[in-house]
N, C-alpha and C positions, 0 to 999 in steps of 0.2 A: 474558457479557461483563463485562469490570472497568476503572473507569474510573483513569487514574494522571494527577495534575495538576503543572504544578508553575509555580511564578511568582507576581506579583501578578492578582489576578482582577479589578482594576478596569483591567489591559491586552487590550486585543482579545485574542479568543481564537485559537490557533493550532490545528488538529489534525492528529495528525499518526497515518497510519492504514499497520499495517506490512502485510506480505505473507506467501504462504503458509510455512509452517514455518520463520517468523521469530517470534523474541519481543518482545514491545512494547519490551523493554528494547533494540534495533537501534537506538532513537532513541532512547538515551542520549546521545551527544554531542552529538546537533542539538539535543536541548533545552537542553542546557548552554547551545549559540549563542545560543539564540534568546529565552530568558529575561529578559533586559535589555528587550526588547520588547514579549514578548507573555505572555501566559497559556497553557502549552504542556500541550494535552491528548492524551494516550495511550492510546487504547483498544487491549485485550487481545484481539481478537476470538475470538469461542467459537470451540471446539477449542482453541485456543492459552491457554488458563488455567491457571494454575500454580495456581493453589489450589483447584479443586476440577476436576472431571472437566465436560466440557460440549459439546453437539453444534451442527454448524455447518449450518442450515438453508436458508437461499437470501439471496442477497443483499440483498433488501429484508426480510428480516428483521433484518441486520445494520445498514440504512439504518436503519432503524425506531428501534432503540436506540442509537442515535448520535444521532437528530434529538430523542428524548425528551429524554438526555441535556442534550443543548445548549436544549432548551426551557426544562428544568426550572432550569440553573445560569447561561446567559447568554444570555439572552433569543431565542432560535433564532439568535443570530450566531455567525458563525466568519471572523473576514475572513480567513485562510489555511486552506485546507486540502490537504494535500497527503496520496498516497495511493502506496506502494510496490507493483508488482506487482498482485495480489490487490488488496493497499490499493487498489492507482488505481484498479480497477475500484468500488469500492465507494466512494472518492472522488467518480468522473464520476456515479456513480449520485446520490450525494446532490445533485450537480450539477442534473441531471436533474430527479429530484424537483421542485427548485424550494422546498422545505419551512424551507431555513431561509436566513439569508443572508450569502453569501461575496463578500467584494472581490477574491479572487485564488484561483486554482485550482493547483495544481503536482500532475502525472501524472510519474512514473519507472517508466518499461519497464511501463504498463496496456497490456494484450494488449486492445482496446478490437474486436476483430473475430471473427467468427466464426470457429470451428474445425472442420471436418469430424468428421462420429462417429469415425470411426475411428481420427485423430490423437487425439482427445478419449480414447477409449478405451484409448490405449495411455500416454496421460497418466497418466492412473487407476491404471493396472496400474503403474507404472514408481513412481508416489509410492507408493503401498502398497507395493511392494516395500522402499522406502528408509525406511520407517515402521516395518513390521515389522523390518527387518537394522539398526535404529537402538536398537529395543528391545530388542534383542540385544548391544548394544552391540558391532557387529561391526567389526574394526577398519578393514577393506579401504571401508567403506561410512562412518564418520567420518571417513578419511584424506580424502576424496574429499569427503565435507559442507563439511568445514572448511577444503580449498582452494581450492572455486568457488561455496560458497552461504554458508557462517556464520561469520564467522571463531571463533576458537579457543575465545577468552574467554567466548563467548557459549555455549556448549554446556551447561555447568551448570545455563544458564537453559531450555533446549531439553529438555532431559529429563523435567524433570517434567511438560511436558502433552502431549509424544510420547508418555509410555508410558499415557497414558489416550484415545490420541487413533484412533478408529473410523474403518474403510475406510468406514463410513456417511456420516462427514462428508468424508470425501478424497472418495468421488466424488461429494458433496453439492456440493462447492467446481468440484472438474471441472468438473461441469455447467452449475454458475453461469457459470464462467468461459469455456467455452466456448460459449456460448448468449449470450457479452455483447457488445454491438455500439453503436454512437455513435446516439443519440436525439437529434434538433435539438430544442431547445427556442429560441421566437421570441427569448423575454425577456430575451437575456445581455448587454444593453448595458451596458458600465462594467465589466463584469467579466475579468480579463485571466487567461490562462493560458499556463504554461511547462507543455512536454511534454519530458523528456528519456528519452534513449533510447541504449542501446550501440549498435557495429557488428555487435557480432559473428553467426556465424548465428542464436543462440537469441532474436536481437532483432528476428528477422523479423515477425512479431506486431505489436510494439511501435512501430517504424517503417511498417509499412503503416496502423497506427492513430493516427500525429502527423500521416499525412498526409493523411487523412481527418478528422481536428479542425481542420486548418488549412483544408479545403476549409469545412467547418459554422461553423467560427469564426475567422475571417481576423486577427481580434486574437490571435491564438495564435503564442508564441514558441517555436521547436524547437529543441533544442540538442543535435546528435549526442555521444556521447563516444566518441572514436578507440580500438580496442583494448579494448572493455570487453566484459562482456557483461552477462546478463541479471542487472539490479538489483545488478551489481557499483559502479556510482558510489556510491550511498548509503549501502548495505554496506562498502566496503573500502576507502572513501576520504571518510570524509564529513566532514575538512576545508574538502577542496574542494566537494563539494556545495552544504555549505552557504553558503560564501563566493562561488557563481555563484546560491546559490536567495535567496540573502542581497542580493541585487546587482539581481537580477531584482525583489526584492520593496522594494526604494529605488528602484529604478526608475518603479513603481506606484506609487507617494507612499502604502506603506502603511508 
């Protein structure tokens, strides 16, 4: 994992955690936003390293080296964090934990629910597939990346830790993600959270798991997005994202 910062470090710290076979640089713009504010950290999550080759273990391994992180440079505080996809999952986990401490939570499209072996499996099979025809640079399989998962610009960056990136940690990631499910913790008093989520089908996940954080945490703000799908607001739009996650978090007088 590699950590990318940017801002004044005597402003609250932001972080901001991407999603699977995204590259940290997806939140280049919202750090651009958010910088007049806060302290905007980026972690690279393993597998996704562009500078060296690196394997993606289980989730709280990931928790593990984020909460070091933030021990070691800003006193275990993070009053934002927000977590894309994967990211949320690993977001709500740090959540969870309890290990360091956050004033506002923000989840986009966290599949925060169980998934059957089977869907699970054919998860696995289907990203390995687009892994391997990626590293191929096949063109039928980037047409199709860079209309519904990454937009264009961003592929340069996509490459160099797709082609070092092991079906070990693809179904390392699978399994995490599919085995991840909402843990009540008693303590979240004061702490607010936005879960947003598309309509579309690939958001079915994501919406059965805002409405399950709203049942555990009644302080929980839902914001459907009309016509989107999965992890398209932050991805292909994050003007807007950020001027609703922006709005939401002036809301929270943070």
């Amino acid at each position: 994992m590699e950590f990318h910062c940017f801002g004044d470090p005597q402003k609250p710290a932001m972080l901001l955690i991407h999603g699977l076979l995204n590259p940290w640089q997806i939140w280049e713009p919202h750090t651009h936003f958010f910088t007049d504010d806060y302290y905007v950290i980026v972690p690279a999550l393993d597998a996704h390293v562009a500078e060296h080759p690196s394997e993606f273990v289980s989730l709280d391994d990931e928790a593990v080296q984020i909460e070091q992180y933030l021990a070691d440079h800003c006193g275990r505080k993070a009053a934002v964090v927000c977590g894309l996809s994967m990211g949320g999952v690993i977001a709500n986990r740090l959540f969870e934990r309890g290990k360091i401490t956050m004033r506002c939570l923000v989840l986009d499209g966290a599949p925060l629910v169980r998934i059957p072996r089977f869907a699970e499996w054919m998860m696995t099979q289907s990203y390995c597939t687009i892994i391997h025809k990626m590293k191929q640079r096949d063109p039928k399989t980037i047409a199709s990346f860079q209309r519904d998962f990454l937009p264009e610009r961003f592929l340069p960056l996509f490459y160099p830790f797709a082609d070092t990136m092991t079906d070990e940690s693809i179904r390392n990631i699978l399994s995490a993600i599919g085995r991840s499910e909402i843990v009540p913790r008693s303590d979240h008093a004061g702490i607010r959270i936005l879960f947003l989520h598309g309509d579309a089908k690939n958001e079915m996940l994501s919406a059965k798991a805002a409405k399950l954080m709203c049942r555990h945490y009644p302080q929980t703000v839902v914001k459907s997005c009309p016509n989107m799908k999965h992890a398209e607001f932050a991805s292909l739009h994050p003007e807007e994202w950020c001027h609703d996650v922006g709005a939401f978090l002036r809301q929270s007088a943070l």
